[in-house]
C-alpha positions in Angstrom: 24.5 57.3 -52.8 21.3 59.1 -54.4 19.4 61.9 -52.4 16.1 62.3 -51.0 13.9 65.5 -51.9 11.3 66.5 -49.5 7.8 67.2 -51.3 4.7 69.0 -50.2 3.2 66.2 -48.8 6.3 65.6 -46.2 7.2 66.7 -43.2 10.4 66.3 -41.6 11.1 63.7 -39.1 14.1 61.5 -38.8 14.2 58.0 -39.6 16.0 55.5 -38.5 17.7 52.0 -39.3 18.6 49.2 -37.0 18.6 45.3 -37.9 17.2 46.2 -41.3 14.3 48.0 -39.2 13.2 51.7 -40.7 11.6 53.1 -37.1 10.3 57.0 -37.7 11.0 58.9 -34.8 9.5 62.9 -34.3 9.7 65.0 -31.0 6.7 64.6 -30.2 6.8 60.4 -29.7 9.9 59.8 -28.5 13.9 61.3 -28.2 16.5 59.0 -29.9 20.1 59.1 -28.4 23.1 58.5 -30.7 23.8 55.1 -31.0 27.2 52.9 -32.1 26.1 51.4 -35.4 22.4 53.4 -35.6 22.7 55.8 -39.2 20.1 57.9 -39.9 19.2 57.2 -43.3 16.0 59.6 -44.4 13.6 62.2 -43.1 10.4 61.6 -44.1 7.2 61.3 -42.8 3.5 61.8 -44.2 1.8 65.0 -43.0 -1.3 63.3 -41.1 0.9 61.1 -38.4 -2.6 58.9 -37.9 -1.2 57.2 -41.1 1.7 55.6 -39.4 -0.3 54.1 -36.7 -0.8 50.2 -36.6 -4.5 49.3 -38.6 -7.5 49.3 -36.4 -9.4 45.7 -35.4 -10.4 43.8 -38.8 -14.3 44.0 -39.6 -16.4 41.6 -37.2 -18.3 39.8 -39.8 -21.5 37.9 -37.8 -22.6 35.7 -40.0 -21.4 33.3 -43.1 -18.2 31.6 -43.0 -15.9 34.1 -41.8 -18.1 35.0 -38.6 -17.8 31.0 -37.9 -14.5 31.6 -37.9 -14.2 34.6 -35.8 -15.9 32.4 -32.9 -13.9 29.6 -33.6 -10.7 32.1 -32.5 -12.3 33.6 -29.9 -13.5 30.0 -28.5 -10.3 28.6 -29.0 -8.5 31.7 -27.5 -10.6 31.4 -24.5 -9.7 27.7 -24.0 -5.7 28.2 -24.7 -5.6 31.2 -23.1 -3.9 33.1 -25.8 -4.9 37.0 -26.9 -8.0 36.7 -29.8 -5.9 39.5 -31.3 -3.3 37.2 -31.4 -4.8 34.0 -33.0 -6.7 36.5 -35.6 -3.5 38.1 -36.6 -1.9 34.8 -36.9 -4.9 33.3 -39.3 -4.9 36.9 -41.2 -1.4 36.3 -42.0 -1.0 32.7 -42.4 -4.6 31.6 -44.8 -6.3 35.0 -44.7 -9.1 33.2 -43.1 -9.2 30.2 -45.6 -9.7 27.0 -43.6 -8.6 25.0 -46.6 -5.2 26.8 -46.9 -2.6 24.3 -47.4 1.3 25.1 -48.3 4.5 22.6 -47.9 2.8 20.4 -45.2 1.3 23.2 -43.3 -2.5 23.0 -43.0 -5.5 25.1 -42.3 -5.7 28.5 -40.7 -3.1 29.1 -39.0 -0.6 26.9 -41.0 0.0 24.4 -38.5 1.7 21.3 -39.3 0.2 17.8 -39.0 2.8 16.7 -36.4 2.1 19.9 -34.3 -1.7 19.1 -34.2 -1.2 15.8 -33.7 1.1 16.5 -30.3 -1.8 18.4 -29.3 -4.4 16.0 -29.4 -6.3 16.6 -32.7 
């Protein structure tokens, strides 16, 4: 196959593929044995590691609609029991915060189908 050239704005780290996964892996985080089946594909990485690091908490917005909705997870969180980081990744992903999201009979913020809500009381 086709190569890969290492620019100024690399550094070297080894990355790996399992399961369709790309996982980057450097000394400093973690030491990878040889595995059956594991090839290493690449080394890449960007020069300011902080880059690869999952994205911070999403902006707390206190008033309008989406600060509704932000208490309507945390309220709803509280009263399921289930992580508010949880529920607000979920809505991010699923409407983007749009209450009126609707797509192939799924409905609302977190895309949760009539049926579902229904067996739950709503």
């Amino acid at each position: 196959p086709g190569s890969i050239k290492q620019t100024g704005s690399l550094k070297q780290a080894a990355v790996y593929t399992t399961a369709g996964v790309a996982m980057p892996v450097t000394g400093q985080s973690a030491k990878v044995a040889p595995m059956p089946g594991v090839q290493q594909v690449a080394y890449v990485a960007p020069d300011n590691p902080a880059l690869l690091a999952a994205p911070g908490q999403p902006e707390q917005h206190a008033s309008g609609p989406r600060g509704e909705i932000e208490r309507l997870i945390e309220k709803y969180s509280a009263l399921y029991e289930v992580p508010v980081e949880l529920v607000r990744h979920v809505v991010n992903r699923e409407s983007t915060f749009n209450p009126k999201a609707y797509n192939h009979g799924h409905w609302g913020l977190m895309q949760i189908k009539h049926a579902t809500a229904r067996g739950m009381g709503y």
